[in-house]
MIBA-320568 format. One record per residue (C-alpha): x negated, y negated, z. Coordinates in pm, whole numbers, plus 50000, padded with zeros to 5 digits. Each point is the difference from the previous one (the first is absolute). Layout:
rec c1=X, c2=Y, c3=Z
...
END
This chain:
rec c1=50000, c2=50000, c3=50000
rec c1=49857, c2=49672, c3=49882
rec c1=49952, c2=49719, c3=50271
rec c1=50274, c2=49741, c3=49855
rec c1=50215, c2=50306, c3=50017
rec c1=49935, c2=50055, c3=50395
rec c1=50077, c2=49646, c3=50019
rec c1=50285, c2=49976, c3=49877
rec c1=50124, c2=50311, c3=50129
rec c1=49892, c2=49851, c3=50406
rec c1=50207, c2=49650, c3=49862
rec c1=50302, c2=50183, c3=49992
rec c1=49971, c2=50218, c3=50232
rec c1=49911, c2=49712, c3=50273
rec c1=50292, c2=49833, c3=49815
rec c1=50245, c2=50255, c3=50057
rec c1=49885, c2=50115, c3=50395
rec c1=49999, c2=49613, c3=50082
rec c1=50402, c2=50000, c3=49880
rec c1=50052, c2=50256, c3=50215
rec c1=49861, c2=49923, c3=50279
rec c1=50186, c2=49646, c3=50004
rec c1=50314, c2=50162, c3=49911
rec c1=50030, c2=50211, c3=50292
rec c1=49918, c2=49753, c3=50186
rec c1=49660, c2=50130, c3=50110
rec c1=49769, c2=49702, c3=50040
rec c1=50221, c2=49842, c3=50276
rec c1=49712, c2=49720, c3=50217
rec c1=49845, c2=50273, c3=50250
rec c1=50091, c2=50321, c3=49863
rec c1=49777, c2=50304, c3=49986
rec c1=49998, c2=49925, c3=49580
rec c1=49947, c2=49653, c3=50040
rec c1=49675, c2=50009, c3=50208
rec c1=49830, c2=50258, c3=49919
rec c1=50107, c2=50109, c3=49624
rec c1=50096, c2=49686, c3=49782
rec c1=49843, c2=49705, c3=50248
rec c1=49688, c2=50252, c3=50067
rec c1=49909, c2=50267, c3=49748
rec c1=50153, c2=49838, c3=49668
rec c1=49915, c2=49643, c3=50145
rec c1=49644, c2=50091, c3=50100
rec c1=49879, c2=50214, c3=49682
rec c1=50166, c2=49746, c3=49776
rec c1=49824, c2=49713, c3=50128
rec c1=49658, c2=50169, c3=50005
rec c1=50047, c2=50048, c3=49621
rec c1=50083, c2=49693, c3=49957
rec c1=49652, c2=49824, c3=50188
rec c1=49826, c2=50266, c3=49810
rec c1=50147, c2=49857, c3=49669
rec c1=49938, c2=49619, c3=50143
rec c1=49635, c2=50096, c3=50132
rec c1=49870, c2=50063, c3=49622
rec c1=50199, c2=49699, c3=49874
rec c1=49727, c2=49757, c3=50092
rec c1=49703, c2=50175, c3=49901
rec c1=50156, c2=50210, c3=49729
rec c1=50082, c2=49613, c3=49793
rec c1=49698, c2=49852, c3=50101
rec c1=49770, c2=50262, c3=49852
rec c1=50211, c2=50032, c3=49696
rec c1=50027, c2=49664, c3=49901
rec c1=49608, c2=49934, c3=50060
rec c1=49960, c2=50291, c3=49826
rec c1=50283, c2=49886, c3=49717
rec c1=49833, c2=49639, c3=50012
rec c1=49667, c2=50176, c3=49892
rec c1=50155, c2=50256, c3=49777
rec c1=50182, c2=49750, c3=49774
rec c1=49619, c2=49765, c3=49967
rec c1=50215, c2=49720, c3=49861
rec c1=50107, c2=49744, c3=50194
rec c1=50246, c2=49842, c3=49734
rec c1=50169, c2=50335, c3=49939
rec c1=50066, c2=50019, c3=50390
rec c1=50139, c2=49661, c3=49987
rec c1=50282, c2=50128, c3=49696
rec c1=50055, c2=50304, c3=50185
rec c1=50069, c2=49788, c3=50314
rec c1=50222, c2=49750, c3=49782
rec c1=50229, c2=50275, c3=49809
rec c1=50056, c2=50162, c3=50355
rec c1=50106, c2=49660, c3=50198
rec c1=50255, c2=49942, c3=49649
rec c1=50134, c2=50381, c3=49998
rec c1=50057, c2=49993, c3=50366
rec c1=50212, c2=49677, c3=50023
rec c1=50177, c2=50104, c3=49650
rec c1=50153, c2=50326, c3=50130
rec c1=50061, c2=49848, c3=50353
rec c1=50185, c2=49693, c3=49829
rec c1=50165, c2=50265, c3=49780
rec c1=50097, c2=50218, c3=50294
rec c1=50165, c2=49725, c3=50209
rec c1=50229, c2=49884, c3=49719
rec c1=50100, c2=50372, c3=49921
rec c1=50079, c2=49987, c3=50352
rec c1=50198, c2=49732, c3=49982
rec c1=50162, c2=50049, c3=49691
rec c1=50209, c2=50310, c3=50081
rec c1=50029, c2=49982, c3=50413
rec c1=50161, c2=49642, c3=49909
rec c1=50237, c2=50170, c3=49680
rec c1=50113, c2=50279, c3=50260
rec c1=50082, c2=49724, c3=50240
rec c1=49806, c2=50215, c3=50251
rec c1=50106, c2=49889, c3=50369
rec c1=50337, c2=49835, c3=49931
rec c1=50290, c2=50030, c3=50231
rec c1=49735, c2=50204, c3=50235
rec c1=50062, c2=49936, c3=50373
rec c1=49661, c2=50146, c3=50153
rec c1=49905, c2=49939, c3=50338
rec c1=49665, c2=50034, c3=50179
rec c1=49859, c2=49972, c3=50312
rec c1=49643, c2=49946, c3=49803
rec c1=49825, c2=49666, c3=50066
rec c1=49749, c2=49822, c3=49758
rec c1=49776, c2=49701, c3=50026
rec c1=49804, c2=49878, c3=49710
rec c1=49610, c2=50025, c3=50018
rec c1=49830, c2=49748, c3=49842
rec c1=49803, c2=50092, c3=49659
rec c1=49655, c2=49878, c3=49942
rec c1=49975, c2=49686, c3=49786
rec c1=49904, c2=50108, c3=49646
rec c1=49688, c2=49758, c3=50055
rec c1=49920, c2=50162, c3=50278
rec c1=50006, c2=50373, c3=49828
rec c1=49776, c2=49799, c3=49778
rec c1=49761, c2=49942, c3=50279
rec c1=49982, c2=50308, c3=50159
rec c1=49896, c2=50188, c3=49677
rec c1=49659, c2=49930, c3=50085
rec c1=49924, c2=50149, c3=50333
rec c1=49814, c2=49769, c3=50218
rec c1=49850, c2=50357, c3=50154
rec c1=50032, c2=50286, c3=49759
rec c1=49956, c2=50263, c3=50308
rec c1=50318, c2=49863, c3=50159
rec c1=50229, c2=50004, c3=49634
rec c1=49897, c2=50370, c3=50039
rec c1=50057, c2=50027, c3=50291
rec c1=50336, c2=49860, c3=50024
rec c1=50093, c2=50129, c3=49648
rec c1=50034, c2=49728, c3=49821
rec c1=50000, c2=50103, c3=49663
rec c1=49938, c2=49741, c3=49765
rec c1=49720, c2=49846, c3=50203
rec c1=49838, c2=50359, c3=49960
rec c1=50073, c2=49991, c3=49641
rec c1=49829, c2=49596, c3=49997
rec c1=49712, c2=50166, c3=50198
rec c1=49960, c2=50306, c3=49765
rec c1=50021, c2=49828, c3=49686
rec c1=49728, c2=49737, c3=50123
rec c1=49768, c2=50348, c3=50136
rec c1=50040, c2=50115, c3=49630
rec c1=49915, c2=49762, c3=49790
rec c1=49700, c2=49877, c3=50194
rec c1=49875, c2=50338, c3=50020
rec c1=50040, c2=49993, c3=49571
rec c1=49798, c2=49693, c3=50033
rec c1=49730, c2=50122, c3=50188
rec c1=49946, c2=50226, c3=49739
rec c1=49773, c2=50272, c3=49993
rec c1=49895, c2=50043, c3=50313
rec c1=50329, c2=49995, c3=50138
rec c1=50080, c2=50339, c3=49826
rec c1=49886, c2=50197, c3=50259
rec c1=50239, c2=49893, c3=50234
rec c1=50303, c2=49976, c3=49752
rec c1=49918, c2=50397, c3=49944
rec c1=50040, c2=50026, c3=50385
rec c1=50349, c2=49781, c3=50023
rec c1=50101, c2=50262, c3=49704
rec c1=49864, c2=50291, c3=50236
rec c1=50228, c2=49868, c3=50279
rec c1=50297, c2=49963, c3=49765
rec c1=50046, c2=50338, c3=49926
rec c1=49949, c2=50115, c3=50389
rec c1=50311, c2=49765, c3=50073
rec c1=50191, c2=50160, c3=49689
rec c1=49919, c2=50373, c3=50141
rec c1=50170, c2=49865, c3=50335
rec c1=50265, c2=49925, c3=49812
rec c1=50065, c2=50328, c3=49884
rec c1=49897, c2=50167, c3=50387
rec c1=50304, c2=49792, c3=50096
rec c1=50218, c2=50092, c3=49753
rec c1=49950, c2=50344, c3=50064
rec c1=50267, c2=49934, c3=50337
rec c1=50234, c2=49795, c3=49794
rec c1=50271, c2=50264, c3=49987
rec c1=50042, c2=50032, c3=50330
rec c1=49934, c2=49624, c3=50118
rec c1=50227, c2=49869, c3=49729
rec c1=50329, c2=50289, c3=50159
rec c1=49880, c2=49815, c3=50338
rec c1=50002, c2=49636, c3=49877
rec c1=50344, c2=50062, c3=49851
rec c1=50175, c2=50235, c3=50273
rec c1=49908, c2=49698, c3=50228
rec c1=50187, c2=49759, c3=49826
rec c1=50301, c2=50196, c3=49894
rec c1=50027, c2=50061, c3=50370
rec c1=50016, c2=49646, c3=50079
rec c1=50192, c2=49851, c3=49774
rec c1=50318, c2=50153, c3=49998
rec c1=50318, c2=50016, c3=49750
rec c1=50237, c2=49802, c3=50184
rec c1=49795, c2=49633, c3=49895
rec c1=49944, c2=50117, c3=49659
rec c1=50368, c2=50104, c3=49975
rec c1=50105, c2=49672, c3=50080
rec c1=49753, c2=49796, c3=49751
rec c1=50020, c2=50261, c3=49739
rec c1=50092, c2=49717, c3=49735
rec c1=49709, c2=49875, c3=50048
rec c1=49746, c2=50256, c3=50019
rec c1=50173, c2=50215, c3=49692
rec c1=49930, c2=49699, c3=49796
rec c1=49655, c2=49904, c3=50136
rec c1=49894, c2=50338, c3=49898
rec c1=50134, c2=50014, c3=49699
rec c1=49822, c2=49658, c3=49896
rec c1=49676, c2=50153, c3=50138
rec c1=50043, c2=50312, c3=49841
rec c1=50076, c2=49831, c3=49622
rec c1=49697, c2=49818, c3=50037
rec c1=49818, c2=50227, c3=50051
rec c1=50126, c2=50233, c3=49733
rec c1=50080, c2=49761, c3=49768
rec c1=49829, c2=49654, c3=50035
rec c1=49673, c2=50078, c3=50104
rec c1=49993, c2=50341, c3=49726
rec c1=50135, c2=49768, c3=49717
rec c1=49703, c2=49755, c3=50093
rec c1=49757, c2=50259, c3=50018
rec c1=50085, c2=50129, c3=49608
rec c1=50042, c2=49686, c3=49877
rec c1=49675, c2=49815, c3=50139
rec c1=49734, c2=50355, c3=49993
rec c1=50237, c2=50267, c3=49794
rec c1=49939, c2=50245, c3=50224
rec c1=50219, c2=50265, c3=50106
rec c1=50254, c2=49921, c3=50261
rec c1=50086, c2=50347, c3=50073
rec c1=49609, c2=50081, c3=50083
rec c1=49979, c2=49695, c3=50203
rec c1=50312, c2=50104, c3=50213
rec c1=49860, c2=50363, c3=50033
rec c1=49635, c2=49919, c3=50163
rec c1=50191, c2=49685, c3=50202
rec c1=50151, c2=50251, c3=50221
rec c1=49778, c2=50059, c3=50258
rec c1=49941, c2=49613, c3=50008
rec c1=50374, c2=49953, c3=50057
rec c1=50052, c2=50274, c3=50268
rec c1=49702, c2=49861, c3=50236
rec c1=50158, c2=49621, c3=49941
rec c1=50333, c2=50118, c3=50107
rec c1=49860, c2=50196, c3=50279
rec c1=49764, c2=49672, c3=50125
rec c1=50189, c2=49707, c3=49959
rec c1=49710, c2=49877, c3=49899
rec c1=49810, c2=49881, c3=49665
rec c1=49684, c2=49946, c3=50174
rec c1=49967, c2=50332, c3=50150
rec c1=50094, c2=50136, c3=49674
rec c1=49711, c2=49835, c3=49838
rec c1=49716, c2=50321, c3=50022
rec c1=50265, c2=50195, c3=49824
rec c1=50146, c2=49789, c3=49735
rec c1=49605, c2=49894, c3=49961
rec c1=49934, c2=50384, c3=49901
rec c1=50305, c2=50096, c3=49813
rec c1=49964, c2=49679, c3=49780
rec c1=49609, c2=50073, c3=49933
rec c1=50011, c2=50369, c3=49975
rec c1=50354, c2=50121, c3=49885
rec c1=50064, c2=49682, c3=49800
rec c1=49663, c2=49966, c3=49873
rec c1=49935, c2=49646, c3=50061
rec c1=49664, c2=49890, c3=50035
rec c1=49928, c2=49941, c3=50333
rec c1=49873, c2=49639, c3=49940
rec c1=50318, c2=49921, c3=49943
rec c1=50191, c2=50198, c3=50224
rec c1=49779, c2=49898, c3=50275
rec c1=50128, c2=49626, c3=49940
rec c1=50319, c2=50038, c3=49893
rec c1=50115, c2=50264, c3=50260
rec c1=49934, c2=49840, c3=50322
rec c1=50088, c2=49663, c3=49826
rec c1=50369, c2=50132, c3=49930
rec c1=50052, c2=50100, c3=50338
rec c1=49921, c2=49711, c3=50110
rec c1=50181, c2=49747, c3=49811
rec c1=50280, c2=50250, c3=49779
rec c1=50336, c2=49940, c3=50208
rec c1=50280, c2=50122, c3=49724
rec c1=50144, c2=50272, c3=50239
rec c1=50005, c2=49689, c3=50271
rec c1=50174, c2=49768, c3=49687
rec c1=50256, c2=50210, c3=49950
rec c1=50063, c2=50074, c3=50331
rec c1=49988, c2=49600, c3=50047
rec c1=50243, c2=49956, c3=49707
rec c1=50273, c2=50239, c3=50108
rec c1=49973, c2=49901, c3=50362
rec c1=50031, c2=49632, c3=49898
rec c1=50335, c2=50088, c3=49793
rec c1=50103, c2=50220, c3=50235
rec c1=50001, c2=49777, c3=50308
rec c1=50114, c2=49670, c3=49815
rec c1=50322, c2=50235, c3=49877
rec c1=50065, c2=50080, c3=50405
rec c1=49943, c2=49649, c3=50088
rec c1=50210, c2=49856, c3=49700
rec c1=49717, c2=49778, c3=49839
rec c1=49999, c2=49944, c3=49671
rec c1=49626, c2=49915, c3=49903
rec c1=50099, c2=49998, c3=49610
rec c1=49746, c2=50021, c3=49748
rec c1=49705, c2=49714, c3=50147
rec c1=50047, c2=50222, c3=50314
rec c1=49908, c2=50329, c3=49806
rec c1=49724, c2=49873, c3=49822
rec c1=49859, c2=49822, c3=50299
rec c1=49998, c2=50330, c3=50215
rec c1=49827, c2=50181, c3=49683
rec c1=49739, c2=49705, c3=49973
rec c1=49942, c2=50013, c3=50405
rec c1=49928, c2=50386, c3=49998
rec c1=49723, c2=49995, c3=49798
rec c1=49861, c2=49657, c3=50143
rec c1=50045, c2=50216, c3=50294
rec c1=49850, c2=50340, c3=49908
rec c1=49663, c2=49783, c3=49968
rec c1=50015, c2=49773, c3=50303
rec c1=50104, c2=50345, c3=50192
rec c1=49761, c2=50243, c3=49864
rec c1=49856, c2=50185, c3=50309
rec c1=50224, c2=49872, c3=50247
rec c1=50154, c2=50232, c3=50197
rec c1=50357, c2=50051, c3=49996
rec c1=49980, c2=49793, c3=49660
rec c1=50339, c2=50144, c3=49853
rec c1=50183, c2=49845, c3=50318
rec c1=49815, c2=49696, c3=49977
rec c1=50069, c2=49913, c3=49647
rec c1=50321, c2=50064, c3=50054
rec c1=50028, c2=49728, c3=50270
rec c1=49852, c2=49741, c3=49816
rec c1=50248, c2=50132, c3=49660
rec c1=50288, c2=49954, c3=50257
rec c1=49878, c2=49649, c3=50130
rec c1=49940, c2=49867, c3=49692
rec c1=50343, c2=50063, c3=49841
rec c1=50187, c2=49901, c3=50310
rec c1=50102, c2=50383, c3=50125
rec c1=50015, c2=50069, c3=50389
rec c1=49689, c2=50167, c3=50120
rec c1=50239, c2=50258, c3=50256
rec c1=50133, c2=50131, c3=49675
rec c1=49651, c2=50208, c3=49989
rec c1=50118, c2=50170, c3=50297
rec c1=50258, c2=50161, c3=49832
rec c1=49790, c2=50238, c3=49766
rec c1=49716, c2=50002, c3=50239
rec c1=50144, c2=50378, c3=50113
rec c1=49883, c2=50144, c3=49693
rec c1=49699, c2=49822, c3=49932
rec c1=49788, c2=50253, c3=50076
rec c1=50158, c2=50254, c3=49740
rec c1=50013, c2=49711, c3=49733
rec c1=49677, c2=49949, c3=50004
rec c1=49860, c2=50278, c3=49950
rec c1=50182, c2=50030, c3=49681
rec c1=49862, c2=49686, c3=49884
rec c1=49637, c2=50085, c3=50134
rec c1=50037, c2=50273, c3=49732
rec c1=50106, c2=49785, c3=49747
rec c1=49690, c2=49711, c3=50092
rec c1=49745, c2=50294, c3=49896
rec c1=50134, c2=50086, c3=49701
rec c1=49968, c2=49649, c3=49904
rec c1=49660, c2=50055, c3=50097
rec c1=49948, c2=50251, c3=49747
rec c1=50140, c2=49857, c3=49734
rec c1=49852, c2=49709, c3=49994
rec c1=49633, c2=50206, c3=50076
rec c1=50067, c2=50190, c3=49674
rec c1=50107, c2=49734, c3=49756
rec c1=49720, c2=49770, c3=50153
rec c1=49776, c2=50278, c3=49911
rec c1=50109, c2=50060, c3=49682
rec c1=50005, c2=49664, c3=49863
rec c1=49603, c2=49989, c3=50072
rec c1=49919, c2=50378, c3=49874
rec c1=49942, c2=50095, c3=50360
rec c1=50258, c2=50293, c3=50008
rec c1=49878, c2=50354, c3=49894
rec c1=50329, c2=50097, c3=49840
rec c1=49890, c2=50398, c3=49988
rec c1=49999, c2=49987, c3=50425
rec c1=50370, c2=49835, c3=49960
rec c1=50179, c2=50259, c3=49768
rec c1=49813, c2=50271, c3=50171
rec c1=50316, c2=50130, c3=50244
rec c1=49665, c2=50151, c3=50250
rec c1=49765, c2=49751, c3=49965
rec c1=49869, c2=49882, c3=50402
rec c1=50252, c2=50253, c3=50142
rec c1=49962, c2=50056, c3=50348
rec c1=50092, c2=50357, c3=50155
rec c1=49970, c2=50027, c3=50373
rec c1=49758, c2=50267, c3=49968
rec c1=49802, c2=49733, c3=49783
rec c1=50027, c2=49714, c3=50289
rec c1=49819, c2=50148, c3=50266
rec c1=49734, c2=50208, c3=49779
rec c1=49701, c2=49832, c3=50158
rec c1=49730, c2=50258, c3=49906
rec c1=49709, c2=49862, c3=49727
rec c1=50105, c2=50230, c3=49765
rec c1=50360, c2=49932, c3=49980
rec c1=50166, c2=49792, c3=49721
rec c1=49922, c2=49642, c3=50088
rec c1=50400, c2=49888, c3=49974
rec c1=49901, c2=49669, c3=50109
rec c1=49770, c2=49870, c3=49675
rec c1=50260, c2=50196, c3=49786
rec c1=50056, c2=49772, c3=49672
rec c1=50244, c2=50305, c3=49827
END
């Protein structure tokens, strides 16, 4: 059984033993299944897997995109691989809020609704986008890594890389040894993903535990329709603007995504996806890992079009409870605030939230209305962290291909960079070396 197939099999499986723990009402505060099985076992194991993922972030897109930096030896085709990113990103997130809006406002979603909540929100304040500005270039590189903050890293590795290509020659010693160090973090990657099946059942039997079908009964307007936005951009949107901008296969994409997608859902979390989107893009995809190296970490960082559509519908959907009519100027000033947003936001914790309150503020909306869909949050968003890394990919791929930096062999091979268990955790010399696998 391949690895994407254990994984899947332990998402539905945690999926389904979640349900039915919650539905006999088995994780009541203090019970025996509470504290010890879905608050201890399934909340302990998941969360190691998840540090494990967020431990190689740091290192894992450092290395790469010195590495990437040195790889590509041209400092004007980093700066158009940088450019066609930033203008791919903002397109699809631009394209995914007014999809959003677009059919959530046609199906009147939230009209006549009387929904009550004993939720509470208060806005945070977002970072000025002058001060996102500022902070790209870390004042002390040690603390960006240390903190995570990702696009001061990927300042700080861009600026390691191309001095390093201007030392020249005798810098090539120690580019060979950042290379080196590269593939150690990608083999970690695979160690880890060797407990994926069985973190990922974990990770999901906690939260179907917790969240219950009584809230999502009562909102299921609203989440029906959110997921069915998310789910046609993915499927549709982001495919069509994969064949139309690379003319690759959508269908291939889709298949070698999977993994990608599962470990998003299960996380919650783009960032902590990186090391695995990083390897599926460069070694299933066959992007050049110049490129994907950039890109990658780039997208998570800054590509919000699950959070846009999840922005747009919520936006229709609580103006429609509140009877405002925000017309057309309304619409089009929510679309043009989420992706101001997704840039003054990117790395901020929490950012879907955020943007949200500074959406709602701007066109007038009251901020408690968040606290009606707050409940299921936590299951919406890991349907849209699913949908952020597929952006990821696509826009890896066509970047790639536009500069002749995507070996189209390692794409349309179905088992090129497939990862067994059995493959993760060979650690002896003589193994196959999974982790510098090109296809």
């Amino acid at each position: 059984m391949s690895l994407t197939t254990k994984v899947l099999l332990g998402m539905a499986l945690g999926i389904a033993v979640g349900l039915f723990i919650n539905i006999l009402g088995l994780n009541t505060s203090g019970s025996f299944v509470n504290v010890f099985v879905v608050d201890g076992f399934f909340n302990v194991v998941g969360k190691m897997f998840v540090n494990a993922l967020k431990m190689l972030v740091v290192p894992l897109v450092l290395l790469s995109l010195i590495g990437g930096v040195c790889g590509i030896g041209d400092i004007r085709l980093l700066g158009r691989i940088g450019s066609k990113s930033f203008v791919l990103y903002m397109l699809t997130t631009a394209i995914a809020i007014a999809v959003a809006i677009a059919i959530s406002a046609g199906i009147g979603i939230g009209k006549g609704m009387n929904i009550e909540s004993a939720a509470e929100f208060s806005g945070k304040e977002a970072p000025a986008l002058s001060q996102v500005l500022i902070d790209i270039v870390p004042s002390n590189p040690i603390s960006a890594m240390a903190q995570g903050e990702m696009l001061s890293i990927i300042f700080f590795a861009i600026l390691v890389g191309v001095s390093l290509l201007m030392v020249g020659e005798k810098a090539k010693r120690l580019i060979e040894g950042v290379e080196t160090a590269n593939e150690v973090m990608m083999k970690m990657v695979g160690i880890i993903m060797a407990i994926a099946p069985y973190a990922v059942f974990c990770l999901l039997a906690k939260a179907m535990a917790d969240l219950g079908l009584d809230l999502l009964a009562q909102l299921i307007g609203y989440v029906l329709v959110l997921i069915a936005i998310l789910l046609i951009h993915l499927f549709v949107t982001l495919q069509v603007v994969l064949k139309v901008f690379s003319g690759l296969s959508p269908i291939t994409f889709l298949k070698k995504m999977r993994n990608v997608q599962v470990f998003a859902f299960s996380t919650s979390s783009s960032n902590a996806t990186i090391p695995v989107t990083l390897r599926t893009v460069t070694q299933r995809l066959g992007v050049d890992r110049s490129v994907g190296s950039f890109t990658v970490p780039f997208g998570a960082t800054i590509n919000m079009d699950g959070t846009a559509i999840m922005q747009g519908v919520a936006t229709v959907f609580i103006a429609n409870i509140y009877g405002v009519d925000l017309g057309i100027s309304g619409y089009l000033t929510v679309i043009l605030m989420s992706v101001l947003a997704s840039i003054g936001t990117a790395g901020v914790p929490g950012v879907g939230l955020i943007m949200l309150s500074m959406v709602f503020t701007q066109v007038g909306l009251p901020l408690e209305g968040i606290g009606l869909i707050l409940g299921v949050d936590r299951l919406l968003d890991m349907v849209r962290t699913a949908v952020n890394v597929s952006g990821d990919g696509v826009v890896s791929s066509i970047v790639a291909k536009s500069e002749g930096k995507l070996n189209v062999d390692v794409y349309n091979d179905p088992d090129a960079g497939a990862l067994t268990t059995d493959e993760a955790i060979h650690l002896d010399a003589g193994g196959s070396d999974v982790a510098t696998a090109r296809g």
